[in-house]
C-alpha atoms as a printed R data frame, in Angstrom:
    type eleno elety resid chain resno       x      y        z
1   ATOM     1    CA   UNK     A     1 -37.435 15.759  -70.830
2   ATOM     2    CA   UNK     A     2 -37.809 17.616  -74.017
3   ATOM     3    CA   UNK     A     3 -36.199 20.829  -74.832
4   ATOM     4    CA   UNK     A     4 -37.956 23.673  -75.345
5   ATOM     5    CA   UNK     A     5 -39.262 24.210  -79.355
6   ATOM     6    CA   UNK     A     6 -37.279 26.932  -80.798
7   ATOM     7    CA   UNK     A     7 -40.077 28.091  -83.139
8   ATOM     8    CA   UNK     A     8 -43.067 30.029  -81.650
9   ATOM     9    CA   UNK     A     9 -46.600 28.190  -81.735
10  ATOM    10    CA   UNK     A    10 -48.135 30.340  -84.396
11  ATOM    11    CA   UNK     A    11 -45.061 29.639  -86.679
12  ATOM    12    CA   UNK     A    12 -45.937 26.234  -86.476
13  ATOM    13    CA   UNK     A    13 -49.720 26.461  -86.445
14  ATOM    14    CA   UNK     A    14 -48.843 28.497  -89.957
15  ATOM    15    CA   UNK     A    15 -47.089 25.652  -91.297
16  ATOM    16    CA   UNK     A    16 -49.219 23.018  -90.530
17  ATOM    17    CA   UNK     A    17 -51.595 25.061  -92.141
18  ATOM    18    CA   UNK     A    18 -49.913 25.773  -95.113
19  ATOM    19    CA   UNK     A    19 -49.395 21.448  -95.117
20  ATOM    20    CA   UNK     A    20 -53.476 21.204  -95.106
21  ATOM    21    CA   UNK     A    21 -53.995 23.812  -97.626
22  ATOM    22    CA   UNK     A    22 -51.290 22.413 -100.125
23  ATOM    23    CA   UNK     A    23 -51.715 19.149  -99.545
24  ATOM    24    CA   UNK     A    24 -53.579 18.568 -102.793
25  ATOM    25    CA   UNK     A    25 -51.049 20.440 -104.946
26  ATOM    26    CA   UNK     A    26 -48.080 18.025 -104.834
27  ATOM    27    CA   UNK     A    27 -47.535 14.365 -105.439
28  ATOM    28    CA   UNK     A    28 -46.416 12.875 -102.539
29  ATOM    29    CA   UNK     A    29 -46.429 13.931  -98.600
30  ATOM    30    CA   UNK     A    30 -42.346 14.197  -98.485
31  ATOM    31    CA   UNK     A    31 -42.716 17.277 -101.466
32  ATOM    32    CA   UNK     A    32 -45.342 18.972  -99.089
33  ATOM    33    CA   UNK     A    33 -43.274 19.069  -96.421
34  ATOM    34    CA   UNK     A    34 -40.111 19.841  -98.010
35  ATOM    35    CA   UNK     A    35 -41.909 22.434 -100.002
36  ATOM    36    CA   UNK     A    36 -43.442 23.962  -96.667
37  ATOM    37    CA   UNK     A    37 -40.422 23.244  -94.589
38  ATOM    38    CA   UNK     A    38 -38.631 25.875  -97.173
39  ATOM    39    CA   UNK     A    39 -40.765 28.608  -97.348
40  ATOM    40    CA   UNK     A    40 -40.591 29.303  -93.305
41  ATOM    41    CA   UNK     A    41 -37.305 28.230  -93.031
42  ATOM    42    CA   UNK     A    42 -38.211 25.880  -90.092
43  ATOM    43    CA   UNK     A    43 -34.748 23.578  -90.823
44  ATOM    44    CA   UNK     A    44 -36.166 20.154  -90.875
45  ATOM    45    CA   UNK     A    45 -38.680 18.663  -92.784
46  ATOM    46    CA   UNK     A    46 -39.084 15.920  -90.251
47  ATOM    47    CA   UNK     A    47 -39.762 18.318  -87.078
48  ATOM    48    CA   UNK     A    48 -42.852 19.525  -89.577
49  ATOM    49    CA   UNK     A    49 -43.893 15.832  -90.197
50  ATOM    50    CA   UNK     A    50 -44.025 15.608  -86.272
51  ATOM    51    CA   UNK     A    51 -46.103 18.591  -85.936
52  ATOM    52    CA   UNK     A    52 -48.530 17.853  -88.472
53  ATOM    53    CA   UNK     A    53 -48.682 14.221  -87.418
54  ATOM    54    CA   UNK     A    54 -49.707 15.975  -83.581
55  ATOM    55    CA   UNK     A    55 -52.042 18.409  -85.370
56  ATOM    56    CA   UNK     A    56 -54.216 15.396  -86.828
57  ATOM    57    CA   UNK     A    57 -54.166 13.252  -83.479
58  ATOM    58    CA   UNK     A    58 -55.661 16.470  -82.067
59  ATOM    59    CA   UNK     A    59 -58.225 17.117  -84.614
60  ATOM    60    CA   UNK     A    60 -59.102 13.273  -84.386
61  ATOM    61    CA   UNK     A    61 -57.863 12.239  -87.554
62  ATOM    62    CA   UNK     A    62 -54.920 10.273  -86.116
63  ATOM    63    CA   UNK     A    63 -55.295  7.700  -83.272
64  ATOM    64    CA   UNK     A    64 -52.860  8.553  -80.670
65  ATOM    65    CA   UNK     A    65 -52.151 10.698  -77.229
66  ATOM    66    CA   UNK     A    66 -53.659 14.386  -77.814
67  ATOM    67    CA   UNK     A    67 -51.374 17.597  -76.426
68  ATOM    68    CA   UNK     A    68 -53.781 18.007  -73.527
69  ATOM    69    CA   UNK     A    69 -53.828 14.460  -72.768
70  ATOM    70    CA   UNK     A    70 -49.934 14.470  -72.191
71  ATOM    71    CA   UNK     A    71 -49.892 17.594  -70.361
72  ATOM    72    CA   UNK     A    72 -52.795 16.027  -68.255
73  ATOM    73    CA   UNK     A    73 -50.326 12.835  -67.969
74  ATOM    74    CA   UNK     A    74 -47.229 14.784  -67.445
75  ATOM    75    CA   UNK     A    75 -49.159 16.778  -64.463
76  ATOM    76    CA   UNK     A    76 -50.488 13.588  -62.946
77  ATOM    77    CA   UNK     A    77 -46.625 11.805  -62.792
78  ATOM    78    CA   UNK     A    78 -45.665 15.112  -61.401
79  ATOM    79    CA   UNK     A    79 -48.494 14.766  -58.592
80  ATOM    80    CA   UNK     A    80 -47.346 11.393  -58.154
81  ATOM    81    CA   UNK     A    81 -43.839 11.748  -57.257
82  ATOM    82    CA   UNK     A    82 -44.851 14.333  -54.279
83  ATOM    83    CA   UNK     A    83 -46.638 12.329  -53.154
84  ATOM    84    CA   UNK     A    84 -44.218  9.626  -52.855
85  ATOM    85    CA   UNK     A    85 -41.311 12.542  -51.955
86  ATOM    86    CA   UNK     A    86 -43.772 13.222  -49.304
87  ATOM    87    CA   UNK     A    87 -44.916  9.530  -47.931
88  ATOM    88    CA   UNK     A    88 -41.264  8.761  -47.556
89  ATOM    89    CA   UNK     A    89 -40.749 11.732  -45.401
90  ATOM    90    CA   UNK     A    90 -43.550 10.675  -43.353
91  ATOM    91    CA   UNK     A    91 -42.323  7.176  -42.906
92  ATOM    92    CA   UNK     A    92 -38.873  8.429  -41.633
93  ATOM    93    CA   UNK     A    93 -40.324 10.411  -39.374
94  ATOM    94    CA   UNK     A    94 -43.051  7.699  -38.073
95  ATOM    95    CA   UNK     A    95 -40.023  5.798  -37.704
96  ATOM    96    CA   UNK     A    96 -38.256  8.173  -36.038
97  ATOM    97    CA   UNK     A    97 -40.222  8.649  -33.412
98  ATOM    98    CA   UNK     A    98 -41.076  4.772  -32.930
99  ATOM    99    CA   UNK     A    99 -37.753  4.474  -32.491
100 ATOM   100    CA   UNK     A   100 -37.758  7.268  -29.603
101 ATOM   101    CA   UNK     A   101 -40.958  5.199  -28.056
102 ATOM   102    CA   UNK     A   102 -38.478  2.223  -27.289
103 ATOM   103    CA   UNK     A   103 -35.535  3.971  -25.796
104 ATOM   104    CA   UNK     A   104 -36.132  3.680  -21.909
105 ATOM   105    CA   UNK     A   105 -36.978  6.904  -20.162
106 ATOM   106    CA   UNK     A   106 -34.833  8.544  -17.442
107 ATOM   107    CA   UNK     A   107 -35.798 11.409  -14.719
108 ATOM   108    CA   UNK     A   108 -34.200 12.866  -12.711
């Protein structure tokens, strides 16, 4: 499971910005980023590669899985593994009371 960013969204919706807008003024992508990475003080030029790289598959300029596509996946695992949690329960308890079907009866 991933950790929690450190850096609010609009600090990195700034910075990916401030990629797209300067993107043209340097040579090579590495000098954007480092250049950008800098200014904000974000601390890693390669955690600002990953969120531009996630800003272009969701504007459609990237192929690859969009942020509301893995929350959509991530939500559909979670539904999944209730719903085993919960079939298992059901099938002890099916069996449980099978088992209480075969034990003979006494009165008294």
């Amino acid at each position: 499971m991933a950790r929690p960013s450190r850096n609010p969204l609009e600090v990195r919706r700034r910075a990916v910005r401030m990629v797209v807008e300067v993107r043209d003024d340097y040579p090579d992508e590495t000098a954007v980023l480092q250049a950008v990475t800098d200014k904000p003080g974000i601390g890693s030029r390669e955690t600002l590669r990953n969120w531009v790289k996630q800003h272009e598959i969701d504007a459609g300029t990237r192929p690859g899985t969009t942020t509301e596509e893995s929350a959509q996946l991530k939500a559909l695992k979670k539904g999944i593994a209730e719903l085993k949690r919960a079939n298992e329960i059901l099938k002890a308890a099916a069996s449980f009371f099978a088992a209480g079907l075969d034990r003979p009866h006494t009165r008294s």
